[in-house]
N, C-alpha and C positions, 0 to 999 in steps of 0.2 A: 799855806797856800790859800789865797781868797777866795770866798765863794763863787765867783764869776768863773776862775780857773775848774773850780771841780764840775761846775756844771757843764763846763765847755769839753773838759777831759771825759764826763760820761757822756756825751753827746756824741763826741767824737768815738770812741769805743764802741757803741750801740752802733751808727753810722756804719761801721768796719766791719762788725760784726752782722749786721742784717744785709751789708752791698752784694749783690749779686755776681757770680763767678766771674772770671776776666774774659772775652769773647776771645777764643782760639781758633785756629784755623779752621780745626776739626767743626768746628759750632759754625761758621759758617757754610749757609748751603751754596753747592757750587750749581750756578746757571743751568739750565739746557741750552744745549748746542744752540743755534739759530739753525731753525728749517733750511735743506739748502738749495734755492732755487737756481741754481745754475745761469744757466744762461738766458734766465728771463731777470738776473739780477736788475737791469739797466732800466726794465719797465716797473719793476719795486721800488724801487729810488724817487723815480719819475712822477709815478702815483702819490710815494708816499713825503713827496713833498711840495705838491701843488696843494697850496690854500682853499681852491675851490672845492665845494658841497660837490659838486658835479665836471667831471674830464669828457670830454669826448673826443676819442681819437680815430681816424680812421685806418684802415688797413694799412697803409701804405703809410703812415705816419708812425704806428705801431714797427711795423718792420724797419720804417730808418731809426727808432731806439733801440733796438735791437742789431742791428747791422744784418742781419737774416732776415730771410723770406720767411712766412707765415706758413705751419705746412697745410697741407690741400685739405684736410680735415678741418682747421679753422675756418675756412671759406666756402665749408659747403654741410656743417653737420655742427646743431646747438650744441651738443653734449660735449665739444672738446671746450666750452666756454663755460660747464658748468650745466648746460642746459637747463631743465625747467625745473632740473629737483632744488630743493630750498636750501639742503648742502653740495656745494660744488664738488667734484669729483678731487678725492686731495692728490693733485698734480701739480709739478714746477710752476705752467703757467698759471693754472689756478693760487697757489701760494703768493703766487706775484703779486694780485693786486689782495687776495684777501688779508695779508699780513701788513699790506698798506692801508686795512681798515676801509675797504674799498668792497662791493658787487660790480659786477660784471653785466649788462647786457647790451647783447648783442643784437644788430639786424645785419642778417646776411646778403639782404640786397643792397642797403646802402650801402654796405662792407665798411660799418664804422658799429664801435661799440662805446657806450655810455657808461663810464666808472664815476659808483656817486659814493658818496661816503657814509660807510654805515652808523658810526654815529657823529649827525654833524652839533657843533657846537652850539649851545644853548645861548638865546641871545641875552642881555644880563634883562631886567624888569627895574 
């Protein structure tokens, strides 16, 4: 056998002998479910694939992506929007924009709310 073949034959051995286990089903880890926001699925979608840093939609724009009315709590009280705390209350709607990487606020006189994106894209340098 030439010496090219033996170095190549220990090579190969070592190689075999140091490779790491085969990846089996079991070794891979399985997902978490996806959050399940129900029926504000259609404004997660919405959010999480407009381009803009910033959405502004108003009530009434909101509900025709949704096909439903807003309930009377969105239209008259912060906290069903997350209100002033720095974490939103974890709720369907809430899930909705924030899993689209998105905050929430809201003015309830103009009855439109301002979805911006919480980390928007670095411009290059």
């Amino acid at each position: 056998m030439s010496a090219v073949k033996q170095v190549l034959r220990k090579w190969a051995w070592r190689r075999v002998a140091t490779a790491p286990p085969p990846i089996t089903a079991a070794a891979v880890p399985i997902p978490k479910a996806p959050v399940d926001i129900g029926e504000y699925q259609s404004l997660h979608r919405y959010l999480r694939d407009r381009y803009a840093d910033r959405v502004v939609l108003t009530f009434r724009e909101i509900e025709d992506l949704l096909g439903f009315s807003l309930p009377e709590a969105a239209r008259l009280h912060l906290d069903w929007w997350g209100g002033a705390d720095l974490v939103p209350v974890q709720s369907a709607q809430a899930d909705a924009w924030t899993l689209a990487r998105r905050t929430a606020k809201v003015n309830l006189s103009a009855r439109s709310v301002l979805f911006e994106r919480n980390d928007p894209p670095k411009s290059p340098k």
